[in-house]
ROSE-4610 file (N, C-alpha, C; in Angstrom, 1 decimal, always signed):
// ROSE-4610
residu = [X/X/X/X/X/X/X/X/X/X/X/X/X/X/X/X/X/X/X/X/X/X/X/X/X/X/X/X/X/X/X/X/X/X/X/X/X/X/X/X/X/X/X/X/X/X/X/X/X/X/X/X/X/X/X/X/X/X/X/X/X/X/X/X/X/X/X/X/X/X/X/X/X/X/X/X/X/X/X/X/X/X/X/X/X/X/X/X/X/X/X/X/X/X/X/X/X/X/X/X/X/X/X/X/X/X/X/X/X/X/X/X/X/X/X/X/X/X/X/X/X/X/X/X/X/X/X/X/X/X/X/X/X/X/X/X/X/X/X/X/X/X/X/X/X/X/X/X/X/X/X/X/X/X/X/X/X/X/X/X/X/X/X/X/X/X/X/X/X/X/X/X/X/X/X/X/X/X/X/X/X/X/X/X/X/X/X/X/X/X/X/X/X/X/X/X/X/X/X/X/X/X/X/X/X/X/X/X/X/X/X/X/X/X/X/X/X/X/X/X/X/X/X/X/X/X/X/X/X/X/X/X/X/X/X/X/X/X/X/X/X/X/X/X/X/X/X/X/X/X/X/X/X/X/X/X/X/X/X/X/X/X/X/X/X/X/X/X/X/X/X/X/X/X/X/X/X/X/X/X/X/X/X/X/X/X/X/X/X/X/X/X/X/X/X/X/X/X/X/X/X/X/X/X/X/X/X/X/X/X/X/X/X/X/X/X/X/X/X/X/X/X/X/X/X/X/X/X/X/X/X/X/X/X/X/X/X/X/X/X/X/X/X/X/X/X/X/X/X/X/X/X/X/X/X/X/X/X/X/X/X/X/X/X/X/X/X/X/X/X/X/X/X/X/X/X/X/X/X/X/X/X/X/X/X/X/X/X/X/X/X/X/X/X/X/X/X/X/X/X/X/X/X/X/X/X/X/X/X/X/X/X/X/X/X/X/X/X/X/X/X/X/X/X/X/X/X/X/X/X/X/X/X/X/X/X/X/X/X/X/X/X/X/X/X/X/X/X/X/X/X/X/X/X/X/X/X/X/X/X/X/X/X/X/X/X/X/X/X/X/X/X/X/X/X/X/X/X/X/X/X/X/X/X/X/X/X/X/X/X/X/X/X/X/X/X/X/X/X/X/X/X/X/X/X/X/X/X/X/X/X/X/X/X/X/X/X/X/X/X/X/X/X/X/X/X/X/X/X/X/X/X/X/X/X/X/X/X/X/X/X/X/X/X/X/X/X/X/X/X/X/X/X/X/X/X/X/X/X/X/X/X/X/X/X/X/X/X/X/X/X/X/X/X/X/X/X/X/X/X/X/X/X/X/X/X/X/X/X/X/X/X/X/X/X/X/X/X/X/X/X/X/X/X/X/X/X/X/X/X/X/X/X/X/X/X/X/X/X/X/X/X/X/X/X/X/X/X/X/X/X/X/X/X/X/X/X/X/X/X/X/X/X/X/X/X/X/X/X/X/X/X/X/X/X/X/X/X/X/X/X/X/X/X/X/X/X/X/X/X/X/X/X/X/X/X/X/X/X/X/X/X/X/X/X/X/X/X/X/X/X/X/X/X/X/X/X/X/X/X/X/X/X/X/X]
num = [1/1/1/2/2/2/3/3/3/4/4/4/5/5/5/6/6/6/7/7/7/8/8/8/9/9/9/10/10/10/11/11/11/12/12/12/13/13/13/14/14/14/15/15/15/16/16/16/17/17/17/18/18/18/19/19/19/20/20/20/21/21/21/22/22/22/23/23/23/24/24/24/25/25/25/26/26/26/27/27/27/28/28/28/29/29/29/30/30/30/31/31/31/32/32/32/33/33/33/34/34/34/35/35/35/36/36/36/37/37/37/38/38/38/39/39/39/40/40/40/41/41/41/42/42/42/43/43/43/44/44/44/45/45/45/46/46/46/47/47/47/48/48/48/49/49/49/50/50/50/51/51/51/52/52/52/53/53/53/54/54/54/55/55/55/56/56/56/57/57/57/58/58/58/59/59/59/60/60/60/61/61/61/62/62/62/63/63/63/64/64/64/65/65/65/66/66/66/67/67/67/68/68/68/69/69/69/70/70/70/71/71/71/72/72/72/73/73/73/74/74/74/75/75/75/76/76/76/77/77/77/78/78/78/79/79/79/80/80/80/81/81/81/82/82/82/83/83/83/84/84/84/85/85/85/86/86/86/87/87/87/88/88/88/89/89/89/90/90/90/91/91/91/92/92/92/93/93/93/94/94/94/95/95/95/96/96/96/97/97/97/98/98/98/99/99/99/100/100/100/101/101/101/102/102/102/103/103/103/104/104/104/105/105/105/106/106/106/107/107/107/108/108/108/109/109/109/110/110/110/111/111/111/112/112/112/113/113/113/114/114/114/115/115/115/116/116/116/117/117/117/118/118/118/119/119/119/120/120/120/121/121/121/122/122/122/123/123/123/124/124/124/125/125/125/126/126/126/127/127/127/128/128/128/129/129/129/130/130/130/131/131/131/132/132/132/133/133/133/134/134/134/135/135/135/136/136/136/137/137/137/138/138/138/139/139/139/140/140/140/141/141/141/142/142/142/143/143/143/144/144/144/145/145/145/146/146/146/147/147/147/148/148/148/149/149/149/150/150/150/151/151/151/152/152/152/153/153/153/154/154/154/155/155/155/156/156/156/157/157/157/158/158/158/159/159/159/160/160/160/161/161/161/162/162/162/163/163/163/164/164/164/165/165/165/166/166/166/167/167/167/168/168/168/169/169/169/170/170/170/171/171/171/172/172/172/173/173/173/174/174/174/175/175/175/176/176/176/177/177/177/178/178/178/179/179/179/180/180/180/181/181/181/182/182/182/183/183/183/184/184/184/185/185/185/186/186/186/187/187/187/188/188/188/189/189/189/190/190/190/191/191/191/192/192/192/193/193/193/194/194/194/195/195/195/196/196/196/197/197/197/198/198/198/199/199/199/200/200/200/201/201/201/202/202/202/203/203/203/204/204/204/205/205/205/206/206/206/207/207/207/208/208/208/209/209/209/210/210/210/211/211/211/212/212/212/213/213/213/214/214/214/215/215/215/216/216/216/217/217/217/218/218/218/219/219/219/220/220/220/221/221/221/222/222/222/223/223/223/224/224/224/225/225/225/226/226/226/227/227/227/228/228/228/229/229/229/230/230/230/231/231/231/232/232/232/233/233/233/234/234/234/235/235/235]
x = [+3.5/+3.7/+2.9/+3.4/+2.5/+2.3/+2.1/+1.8/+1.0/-0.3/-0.9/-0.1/-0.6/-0.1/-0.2/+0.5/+0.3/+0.5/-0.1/-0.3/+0.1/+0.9/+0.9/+0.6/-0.6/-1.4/-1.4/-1.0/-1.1/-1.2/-1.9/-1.7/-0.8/-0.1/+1.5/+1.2/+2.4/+2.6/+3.4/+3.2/+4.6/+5.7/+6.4/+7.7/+7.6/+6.4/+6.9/+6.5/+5.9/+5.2/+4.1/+4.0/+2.6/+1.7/+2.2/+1.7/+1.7/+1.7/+1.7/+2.6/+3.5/+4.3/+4.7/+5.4/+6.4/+6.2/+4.5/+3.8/+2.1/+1.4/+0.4/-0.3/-0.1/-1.2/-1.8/-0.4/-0.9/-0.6/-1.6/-2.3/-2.5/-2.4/-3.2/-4.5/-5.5/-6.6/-7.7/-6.7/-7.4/-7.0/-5.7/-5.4/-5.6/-5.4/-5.4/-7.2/-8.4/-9.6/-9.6/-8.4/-8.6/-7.9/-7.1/-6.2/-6.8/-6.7/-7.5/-6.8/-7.0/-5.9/-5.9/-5.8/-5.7/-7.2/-8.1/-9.4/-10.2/-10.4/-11.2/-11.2/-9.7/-9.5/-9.4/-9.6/-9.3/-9.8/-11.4/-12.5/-12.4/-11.1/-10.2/-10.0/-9.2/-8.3/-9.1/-10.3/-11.2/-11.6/-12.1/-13.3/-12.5/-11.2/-10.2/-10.2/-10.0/-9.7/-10.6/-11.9/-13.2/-12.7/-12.1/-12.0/-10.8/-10.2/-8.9/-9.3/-8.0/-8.6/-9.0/-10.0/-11.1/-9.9/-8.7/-8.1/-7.1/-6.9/-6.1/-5.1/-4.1/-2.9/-3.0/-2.9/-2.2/-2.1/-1.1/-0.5/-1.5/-1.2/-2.0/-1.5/+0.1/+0.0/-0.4/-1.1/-1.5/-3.3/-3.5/-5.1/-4.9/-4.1/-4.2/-4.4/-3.4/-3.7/-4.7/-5.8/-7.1/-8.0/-7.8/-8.8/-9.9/-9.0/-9.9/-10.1/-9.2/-9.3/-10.6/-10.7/-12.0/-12.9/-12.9/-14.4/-15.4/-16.9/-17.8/-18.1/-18.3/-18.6/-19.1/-18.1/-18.8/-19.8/-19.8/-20.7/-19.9/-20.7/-19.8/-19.0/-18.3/-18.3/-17.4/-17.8/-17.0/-15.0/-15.0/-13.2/-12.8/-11.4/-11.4/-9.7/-9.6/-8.8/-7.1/-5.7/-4.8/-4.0/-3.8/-3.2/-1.8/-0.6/+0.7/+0.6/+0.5/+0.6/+0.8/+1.9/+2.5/+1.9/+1.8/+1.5/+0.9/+0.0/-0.8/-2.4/-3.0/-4.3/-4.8/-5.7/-5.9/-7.0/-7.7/-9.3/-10.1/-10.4/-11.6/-11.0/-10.2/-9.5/-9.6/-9.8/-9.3/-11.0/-11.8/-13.2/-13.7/-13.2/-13.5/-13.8/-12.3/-12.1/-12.4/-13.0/-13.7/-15.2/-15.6/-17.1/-16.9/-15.8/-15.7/-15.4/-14.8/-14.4/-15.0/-14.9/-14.9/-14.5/-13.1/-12.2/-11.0/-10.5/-9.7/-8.6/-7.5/-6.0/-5.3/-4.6/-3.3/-2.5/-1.4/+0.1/+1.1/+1.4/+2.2/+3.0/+4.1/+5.0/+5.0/+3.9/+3.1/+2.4/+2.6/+2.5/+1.2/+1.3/-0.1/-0.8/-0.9/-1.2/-2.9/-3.6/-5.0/-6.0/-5.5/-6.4/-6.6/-5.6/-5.9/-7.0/-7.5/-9.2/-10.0/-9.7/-11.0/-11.6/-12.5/-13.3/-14.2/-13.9/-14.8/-14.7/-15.7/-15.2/-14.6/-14.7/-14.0/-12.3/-12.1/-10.4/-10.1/-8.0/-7.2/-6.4/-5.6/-4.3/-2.9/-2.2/-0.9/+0.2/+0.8/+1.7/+2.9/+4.1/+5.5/+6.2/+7.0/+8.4/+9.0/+9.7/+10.2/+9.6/+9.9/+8.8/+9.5/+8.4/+9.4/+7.6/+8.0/+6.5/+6.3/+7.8/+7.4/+6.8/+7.0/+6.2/+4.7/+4.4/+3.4/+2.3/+2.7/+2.6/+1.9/+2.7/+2.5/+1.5/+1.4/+0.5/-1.5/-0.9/-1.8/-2.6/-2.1/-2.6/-3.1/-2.5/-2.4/-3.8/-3.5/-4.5/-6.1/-5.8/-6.9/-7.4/-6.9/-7.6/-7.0/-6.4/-6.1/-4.9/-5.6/-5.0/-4.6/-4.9/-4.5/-4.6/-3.8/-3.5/-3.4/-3.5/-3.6/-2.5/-1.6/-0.7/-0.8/-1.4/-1.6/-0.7/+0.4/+0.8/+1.9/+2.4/+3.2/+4.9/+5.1/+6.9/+7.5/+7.9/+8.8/+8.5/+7.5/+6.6/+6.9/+6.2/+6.2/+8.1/+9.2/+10.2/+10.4/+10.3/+10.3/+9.7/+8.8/+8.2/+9.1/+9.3/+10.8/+11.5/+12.5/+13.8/+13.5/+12.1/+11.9/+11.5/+11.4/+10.5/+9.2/+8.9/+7.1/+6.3/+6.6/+5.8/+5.8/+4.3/+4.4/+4.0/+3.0/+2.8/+2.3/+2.6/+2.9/+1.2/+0.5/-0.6/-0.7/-0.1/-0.2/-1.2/-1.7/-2.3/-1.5/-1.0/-0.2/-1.2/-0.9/-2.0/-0.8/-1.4/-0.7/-0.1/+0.7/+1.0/+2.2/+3.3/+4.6/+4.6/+5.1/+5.4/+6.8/+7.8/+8.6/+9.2/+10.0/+10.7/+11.2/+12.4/+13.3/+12.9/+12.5/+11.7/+9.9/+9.4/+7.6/+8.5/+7.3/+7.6/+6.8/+7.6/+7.4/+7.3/+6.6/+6.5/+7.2/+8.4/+9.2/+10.3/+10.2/+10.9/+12.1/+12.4/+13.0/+14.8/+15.3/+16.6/+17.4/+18.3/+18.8/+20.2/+20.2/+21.5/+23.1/+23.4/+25.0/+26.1/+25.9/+26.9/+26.2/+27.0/+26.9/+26.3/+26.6/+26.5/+25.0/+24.3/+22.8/+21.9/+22.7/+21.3/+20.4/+20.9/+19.5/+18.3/+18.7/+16.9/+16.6/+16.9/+15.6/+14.9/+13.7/+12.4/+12.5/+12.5/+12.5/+11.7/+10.9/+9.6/+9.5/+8.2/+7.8/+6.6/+6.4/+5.5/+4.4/+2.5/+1.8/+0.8/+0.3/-0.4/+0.2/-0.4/+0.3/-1.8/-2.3/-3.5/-3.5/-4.1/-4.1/-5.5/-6.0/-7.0/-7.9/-8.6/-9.4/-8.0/-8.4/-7.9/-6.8/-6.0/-3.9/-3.4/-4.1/-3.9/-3.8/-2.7/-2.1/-2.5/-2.3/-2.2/-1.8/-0.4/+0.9/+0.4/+0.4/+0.7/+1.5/+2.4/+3.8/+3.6/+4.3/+4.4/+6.1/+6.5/+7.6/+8.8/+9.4/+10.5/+11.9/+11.6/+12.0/+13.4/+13.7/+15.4/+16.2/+17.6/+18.4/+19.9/+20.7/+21.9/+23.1/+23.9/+24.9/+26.2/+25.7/+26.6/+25.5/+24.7/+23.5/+22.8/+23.4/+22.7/+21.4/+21.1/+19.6/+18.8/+17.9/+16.7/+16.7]
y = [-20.3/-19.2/-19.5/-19.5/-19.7/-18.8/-17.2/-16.1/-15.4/-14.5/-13.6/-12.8/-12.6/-11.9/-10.7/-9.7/-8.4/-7.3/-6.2/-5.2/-4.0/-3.0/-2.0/-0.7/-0.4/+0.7/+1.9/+3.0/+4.1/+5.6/+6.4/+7.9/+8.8/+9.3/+10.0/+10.6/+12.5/+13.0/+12.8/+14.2/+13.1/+13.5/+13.7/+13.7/+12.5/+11.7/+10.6/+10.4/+11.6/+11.9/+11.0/+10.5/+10.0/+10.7/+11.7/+12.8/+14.2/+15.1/+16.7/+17.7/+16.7/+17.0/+16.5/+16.8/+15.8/+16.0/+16.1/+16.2/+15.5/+15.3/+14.6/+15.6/+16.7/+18.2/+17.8/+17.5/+17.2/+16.0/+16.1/+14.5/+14.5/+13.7/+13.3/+14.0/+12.7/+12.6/+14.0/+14.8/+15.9/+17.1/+17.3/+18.1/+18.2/+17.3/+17.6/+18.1/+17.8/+18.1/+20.1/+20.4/+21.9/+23.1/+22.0/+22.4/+22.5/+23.3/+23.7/+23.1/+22.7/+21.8/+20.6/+20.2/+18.5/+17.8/+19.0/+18.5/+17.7/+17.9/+18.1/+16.2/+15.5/+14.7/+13.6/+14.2/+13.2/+12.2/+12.1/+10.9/+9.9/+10.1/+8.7/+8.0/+8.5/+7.5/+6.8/+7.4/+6.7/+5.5/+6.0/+5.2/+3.7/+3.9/+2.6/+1.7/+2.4/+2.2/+1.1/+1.4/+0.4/-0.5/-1.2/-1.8/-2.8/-2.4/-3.4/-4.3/-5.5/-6.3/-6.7/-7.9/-7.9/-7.8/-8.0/-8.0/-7.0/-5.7/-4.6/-4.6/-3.9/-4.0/-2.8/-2.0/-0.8/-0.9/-0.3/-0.1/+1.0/+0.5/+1.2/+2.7/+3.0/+3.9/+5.0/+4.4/+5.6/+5.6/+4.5/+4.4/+5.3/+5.5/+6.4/+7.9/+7.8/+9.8/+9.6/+8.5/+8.9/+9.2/+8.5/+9.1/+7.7/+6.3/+5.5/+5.4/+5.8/+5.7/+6.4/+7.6/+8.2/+8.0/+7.6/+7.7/+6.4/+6.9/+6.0/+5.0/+4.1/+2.0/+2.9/+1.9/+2.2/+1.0/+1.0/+0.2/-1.1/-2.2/-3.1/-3.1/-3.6/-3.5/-4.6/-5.3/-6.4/-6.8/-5.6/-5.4/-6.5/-7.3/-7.7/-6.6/-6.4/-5.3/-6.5/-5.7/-6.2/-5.3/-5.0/-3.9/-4.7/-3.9/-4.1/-2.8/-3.3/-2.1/-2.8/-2.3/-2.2/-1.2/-0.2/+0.8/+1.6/+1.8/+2.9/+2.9/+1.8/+1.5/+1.5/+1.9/+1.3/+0.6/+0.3/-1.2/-0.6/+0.6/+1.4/+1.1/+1.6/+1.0/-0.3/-1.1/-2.7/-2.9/-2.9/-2.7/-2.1/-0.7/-0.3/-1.1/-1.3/-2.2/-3.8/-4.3/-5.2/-5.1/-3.6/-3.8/-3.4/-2.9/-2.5/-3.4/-4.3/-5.8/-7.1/-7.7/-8.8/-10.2/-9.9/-10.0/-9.1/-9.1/-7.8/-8.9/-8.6/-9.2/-8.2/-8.6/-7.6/-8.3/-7.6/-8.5/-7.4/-8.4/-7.3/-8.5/-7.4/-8.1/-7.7/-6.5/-6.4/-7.2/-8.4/-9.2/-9.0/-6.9/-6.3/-5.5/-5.8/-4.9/-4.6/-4.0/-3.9/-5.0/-5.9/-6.6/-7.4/-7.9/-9.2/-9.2/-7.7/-7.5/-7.6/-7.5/-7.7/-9.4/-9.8/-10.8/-10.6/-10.5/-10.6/-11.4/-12.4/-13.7/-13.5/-12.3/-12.1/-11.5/-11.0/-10.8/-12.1/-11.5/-12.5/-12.1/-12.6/-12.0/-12.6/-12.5/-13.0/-12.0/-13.3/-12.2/-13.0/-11.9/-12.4/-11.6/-12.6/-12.1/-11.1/-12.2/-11.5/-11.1/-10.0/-9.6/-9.8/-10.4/-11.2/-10.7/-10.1/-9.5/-11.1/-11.8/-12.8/-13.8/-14.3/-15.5/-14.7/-13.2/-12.4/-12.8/-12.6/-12.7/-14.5/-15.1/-16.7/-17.1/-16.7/-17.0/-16.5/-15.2/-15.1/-15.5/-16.3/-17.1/-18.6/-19.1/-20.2/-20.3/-19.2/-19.1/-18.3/-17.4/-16.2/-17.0/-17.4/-17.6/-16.4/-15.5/-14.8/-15.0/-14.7/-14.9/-14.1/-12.7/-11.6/-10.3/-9.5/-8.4/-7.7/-5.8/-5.0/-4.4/-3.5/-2.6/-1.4/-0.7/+0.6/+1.3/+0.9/+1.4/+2.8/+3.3/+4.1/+3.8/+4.5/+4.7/+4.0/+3.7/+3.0/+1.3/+0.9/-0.2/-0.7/+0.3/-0.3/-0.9/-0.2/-0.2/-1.7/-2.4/-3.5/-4.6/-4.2/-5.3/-5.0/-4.2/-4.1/-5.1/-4.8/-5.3/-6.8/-6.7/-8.9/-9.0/-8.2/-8.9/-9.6/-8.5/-9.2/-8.5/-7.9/-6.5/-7.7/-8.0/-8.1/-7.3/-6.5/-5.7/-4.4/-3.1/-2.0/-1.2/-0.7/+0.2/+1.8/+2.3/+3.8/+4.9/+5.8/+6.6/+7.9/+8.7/+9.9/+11.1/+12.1/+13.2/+14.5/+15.2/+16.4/+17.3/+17.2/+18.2/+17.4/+18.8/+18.6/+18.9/+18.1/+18.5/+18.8/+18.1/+18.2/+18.0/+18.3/+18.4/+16.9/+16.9/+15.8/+15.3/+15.5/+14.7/+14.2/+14.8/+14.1/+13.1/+12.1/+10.0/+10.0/+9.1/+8.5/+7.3/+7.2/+5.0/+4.8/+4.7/+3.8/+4.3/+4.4/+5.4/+4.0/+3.8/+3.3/+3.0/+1.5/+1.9/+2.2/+3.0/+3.5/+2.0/+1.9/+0.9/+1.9/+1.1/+2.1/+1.5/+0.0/-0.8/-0.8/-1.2/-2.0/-3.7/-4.6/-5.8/-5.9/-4.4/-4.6/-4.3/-4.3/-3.9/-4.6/-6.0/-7.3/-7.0/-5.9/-5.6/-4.5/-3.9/-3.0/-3.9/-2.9/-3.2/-2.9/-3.8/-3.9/-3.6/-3.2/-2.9/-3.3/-4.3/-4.1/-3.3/-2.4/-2.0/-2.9/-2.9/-3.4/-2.4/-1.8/-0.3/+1.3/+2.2/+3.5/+4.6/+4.1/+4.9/+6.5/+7.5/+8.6/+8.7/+9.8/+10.1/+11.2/+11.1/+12.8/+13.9/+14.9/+16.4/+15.8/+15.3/+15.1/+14.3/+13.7/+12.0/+10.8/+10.2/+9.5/+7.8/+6.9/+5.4/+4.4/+4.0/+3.2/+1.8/+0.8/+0.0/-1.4/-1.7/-2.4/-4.2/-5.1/-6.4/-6.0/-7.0/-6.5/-7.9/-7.5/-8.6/-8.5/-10.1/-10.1/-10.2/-10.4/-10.5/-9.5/-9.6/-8.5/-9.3/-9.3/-10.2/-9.5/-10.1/-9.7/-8.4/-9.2/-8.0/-6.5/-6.6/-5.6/-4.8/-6.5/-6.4/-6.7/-7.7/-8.3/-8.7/-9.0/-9.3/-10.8]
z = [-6.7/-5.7/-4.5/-3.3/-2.0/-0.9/-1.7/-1.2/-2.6/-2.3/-2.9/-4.3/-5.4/-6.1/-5.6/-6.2/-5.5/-6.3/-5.8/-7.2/-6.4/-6.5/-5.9/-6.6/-6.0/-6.6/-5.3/-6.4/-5.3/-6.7/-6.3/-6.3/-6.5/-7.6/-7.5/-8.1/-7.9/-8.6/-9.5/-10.6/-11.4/-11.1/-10.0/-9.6/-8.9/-8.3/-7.7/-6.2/-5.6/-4.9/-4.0/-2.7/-2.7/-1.5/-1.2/-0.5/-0.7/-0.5/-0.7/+0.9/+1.2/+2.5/+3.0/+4.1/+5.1/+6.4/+6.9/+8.1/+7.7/+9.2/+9.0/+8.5/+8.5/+8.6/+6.8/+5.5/+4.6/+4.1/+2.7/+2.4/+1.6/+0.4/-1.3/-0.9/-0.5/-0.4/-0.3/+1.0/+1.5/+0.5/+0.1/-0.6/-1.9/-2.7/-3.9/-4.5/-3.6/-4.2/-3.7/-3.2/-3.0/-3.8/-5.4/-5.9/-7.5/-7.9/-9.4/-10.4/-11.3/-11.9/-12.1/-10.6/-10.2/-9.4/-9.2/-8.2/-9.7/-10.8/-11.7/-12.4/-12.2/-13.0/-11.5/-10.2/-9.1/-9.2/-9.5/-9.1/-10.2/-11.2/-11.6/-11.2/-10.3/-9.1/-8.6/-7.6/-6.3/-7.4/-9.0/-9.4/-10.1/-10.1/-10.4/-9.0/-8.2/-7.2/-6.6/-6.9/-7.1/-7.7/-9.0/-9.3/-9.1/-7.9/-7.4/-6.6/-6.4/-5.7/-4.6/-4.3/-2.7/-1.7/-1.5/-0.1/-0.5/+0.2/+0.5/+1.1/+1.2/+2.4/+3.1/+3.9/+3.9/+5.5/+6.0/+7.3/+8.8/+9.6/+11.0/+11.0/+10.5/+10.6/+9.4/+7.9/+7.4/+7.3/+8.4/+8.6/+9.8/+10.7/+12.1/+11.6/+10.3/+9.9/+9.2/+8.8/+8.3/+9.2/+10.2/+11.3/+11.8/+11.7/+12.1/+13.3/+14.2/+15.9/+16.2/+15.4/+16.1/+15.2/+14.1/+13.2/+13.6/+13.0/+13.6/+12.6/+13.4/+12.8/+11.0/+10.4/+9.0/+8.6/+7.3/+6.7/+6.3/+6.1/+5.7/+4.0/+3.7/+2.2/+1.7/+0.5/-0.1/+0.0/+0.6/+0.3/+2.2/+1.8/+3.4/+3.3/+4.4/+4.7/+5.7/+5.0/+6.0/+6.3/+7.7/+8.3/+9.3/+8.7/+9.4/+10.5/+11.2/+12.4/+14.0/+14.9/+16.3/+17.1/+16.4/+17.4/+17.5/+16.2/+15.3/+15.6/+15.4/+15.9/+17.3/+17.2/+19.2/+19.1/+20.0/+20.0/+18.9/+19.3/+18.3/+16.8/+16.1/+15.0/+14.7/+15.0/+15.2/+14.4/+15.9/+15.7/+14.0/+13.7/+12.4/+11.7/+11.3/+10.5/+10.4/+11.5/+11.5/+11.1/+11.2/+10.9/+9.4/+8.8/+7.5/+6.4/+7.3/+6.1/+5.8/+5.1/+5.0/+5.8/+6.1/+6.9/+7.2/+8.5/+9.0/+9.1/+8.6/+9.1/+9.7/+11.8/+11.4/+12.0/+11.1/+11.5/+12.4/+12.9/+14.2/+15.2/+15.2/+16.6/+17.7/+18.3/+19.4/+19.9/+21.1/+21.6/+22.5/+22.7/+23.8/+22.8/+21.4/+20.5/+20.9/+20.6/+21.3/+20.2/+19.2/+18.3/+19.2/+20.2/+21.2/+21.5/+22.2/+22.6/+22.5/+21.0/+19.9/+20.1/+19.8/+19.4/+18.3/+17.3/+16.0/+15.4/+14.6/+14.0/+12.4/+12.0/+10.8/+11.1/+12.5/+13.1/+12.5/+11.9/+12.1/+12.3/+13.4/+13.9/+13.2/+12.4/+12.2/+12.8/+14.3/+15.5/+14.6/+14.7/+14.4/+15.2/+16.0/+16.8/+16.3/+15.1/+14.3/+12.7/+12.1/+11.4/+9.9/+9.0/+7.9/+6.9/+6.3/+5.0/+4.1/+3.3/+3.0/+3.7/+5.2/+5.8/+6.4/+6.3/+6.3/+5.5/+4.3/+3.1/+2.9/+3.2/+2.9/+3.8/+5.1/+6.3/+5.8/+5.3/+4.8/+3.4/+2.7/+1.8/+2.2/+3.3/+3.6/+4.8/+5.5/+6.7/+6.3/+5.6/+5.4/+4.0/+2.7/+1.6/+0.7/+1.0/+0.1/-1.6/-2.3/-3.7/-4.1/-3.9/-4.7/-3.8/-4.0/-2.5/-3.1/-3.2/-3.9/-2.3/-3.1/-1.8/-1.9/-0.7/-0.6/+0.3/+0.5/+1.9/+1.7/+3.4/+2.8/+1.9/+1.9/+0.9/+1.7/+3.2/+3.8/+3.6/+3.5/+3.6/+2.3/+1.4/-0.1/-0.1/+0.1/+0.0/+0.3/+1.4/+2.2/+1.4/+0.5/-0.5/-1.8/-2.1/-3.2/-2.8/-1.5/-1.5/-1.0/-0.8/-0.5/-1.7/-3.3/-4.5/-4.3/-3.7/-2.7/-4.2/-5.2/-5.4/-7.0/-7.3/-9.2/-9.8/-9.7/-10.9/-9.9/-11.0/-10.2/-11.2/-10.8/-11.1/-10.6/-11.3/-10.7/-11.5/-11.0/-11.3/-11.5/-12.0/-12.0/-12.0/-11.2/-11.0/-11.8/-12.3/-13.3/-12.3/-11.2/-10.1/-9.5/-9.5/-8.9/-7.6/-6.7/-5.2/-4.7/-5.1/-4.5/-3.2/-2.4/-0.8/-0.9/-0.2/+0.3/+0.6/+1.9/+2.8/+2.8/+1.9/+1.6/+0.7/+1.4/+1.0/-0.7/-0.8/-2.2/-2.5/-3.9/-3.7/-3.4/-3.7/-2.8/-1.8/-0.3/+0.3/+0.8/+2.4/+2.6/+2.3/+2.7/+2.6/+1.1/+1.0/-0.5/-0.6/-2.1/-2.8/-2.1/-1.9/-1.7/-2.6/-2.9/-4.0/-5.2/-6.0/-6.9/-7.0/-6.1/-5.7/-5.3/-4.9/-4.5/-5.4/-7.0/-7.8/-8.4/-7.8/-7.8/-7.4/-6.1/-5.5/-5.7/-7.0/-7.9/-8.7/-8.8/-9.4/-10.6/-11.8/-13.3/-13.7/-14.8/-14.9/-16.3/-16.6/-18.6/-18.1/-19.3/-18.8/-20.2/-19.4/-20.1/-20.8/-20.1/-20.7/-20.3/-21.3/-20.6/-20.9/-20.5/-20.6/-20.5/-21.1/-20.8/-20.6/-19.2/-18.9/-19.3/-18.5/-19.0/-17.7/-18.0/-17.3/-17.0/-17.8/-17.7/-16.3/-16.5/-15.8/-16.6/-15.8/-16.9/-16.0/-16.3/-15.8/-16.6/-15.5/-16.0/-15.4/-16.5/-15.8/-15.5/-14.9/-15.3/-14.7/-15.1/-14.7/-14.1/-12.9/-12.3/-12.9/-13.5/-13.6/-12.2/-12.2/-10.6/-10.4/-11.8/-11.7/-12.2/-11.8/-13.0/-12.9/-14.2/-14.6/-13.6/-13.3/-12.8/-13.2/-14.8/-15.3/-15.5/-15.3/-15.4/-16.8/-17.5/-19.1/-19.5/-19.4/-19.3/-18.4/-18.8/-17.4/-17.4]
């Protein structure tokens, strides 16, 4: 393989859920510790979360609704960070995340993206014209050293690593709360199957553990089989 293994870990309700709405106003993160029920069993998640791997993925635009543009220089920390973002970050962002990582990757086909500005010797910029997550993906193993990539990103993103079979093993955390609405994103959002002829690019799943937590949290967690038969018998 000549791209990062990759693990996609994220936060869900058990409908499927990876937010609590379909506006920036709500959020996992901020909501769920205000919710009786679900606040009690939360600090599972963060404290697994600890234990994923040194290089992260997640996108400019679900670091923009955390609030990196305005928050101040953090601390450094072991994790190196890679952010797909055009348009979401501005310098200050860039910066953050450069004082927060290890190494900062971002990929983008923003040509005037504001990382240009930056000078940091841990920045790496991978620019693509055209925008391809597999030669993403490979650039960054090849250029950065990366071996192993943990994906945090939102539902449209994650989707895009489905239908390229970017995604091996899936780690989810399940939180004991239904959300619901059409429109709030879920692991996997993005474009829907309309044939039959495209059910090559779902995600197969063995699963390897099914852990149960404390306060009704659950954690699944699957190896991805990358193929599926034509006739849609076997893997």
């Amino acid at each position: 393989m000549n791209r990062p293994v990759t693990t996609l870990f994220m936060l869900v309700s058990v409908d499927g859920k990876i937010s609590t709405g379909s506006t920036d106003e709500l959020d996992m993160d901020r909501d769920l510790p205000k919710i009786d029920g679900v606040r009690e069993g939360l600090h599972q998640y963060y404290e697994i979360e600890q234990t994923t791997d040194l290089w992260a993925f997640n996108t400019g635009r679900v670091q923009e609704k955390m609030g990196v543009n305005e928050k101040e220089m953090p601390a450094k920390t072991p994790v190196s960070f890679v952010l797909l973002d055009n348009r979401h970050l501005t310098e200050h962002g860039v910066r953050y995340f450069c004082a927060l990582s290890q190494k900062a990757v971002v990929i983008t086909s923003n040509p005037k993206h504001p990382a240009f500005k930056v000078d940091e010797s841990n920045l790496h910029i991978i620019f693509q014209e055209t925008p391809s997550l597999k030669e993403a993906l490979e650039r960054l193993a090849t250029e950065c050293g990366c071996d192993r990539l943990t994906i945090q990103s939102g539902g449209t993103v994650n989707g895009l690593f489905l239908r390229e079979k970017l995604i091996d093993y899936v780690d989810i955390v399940v939180a004991p709360v239904l959300v619901g609405g059409r429109e709030t994103s879920t692991l996997i959002d993005g474009r829907s199957l309309t044939t039959n002829r495209e059910l090559s690019e779902l995600g197969v799943l063995k699963l390897q553990d099914c852990i149960v937590l404390e306060d009704s949290y659950i954690r699944l967690k699957y190896k991805v089989l990358q193929s599926i038969s034509a006739d849609h018998e076997k893997i």
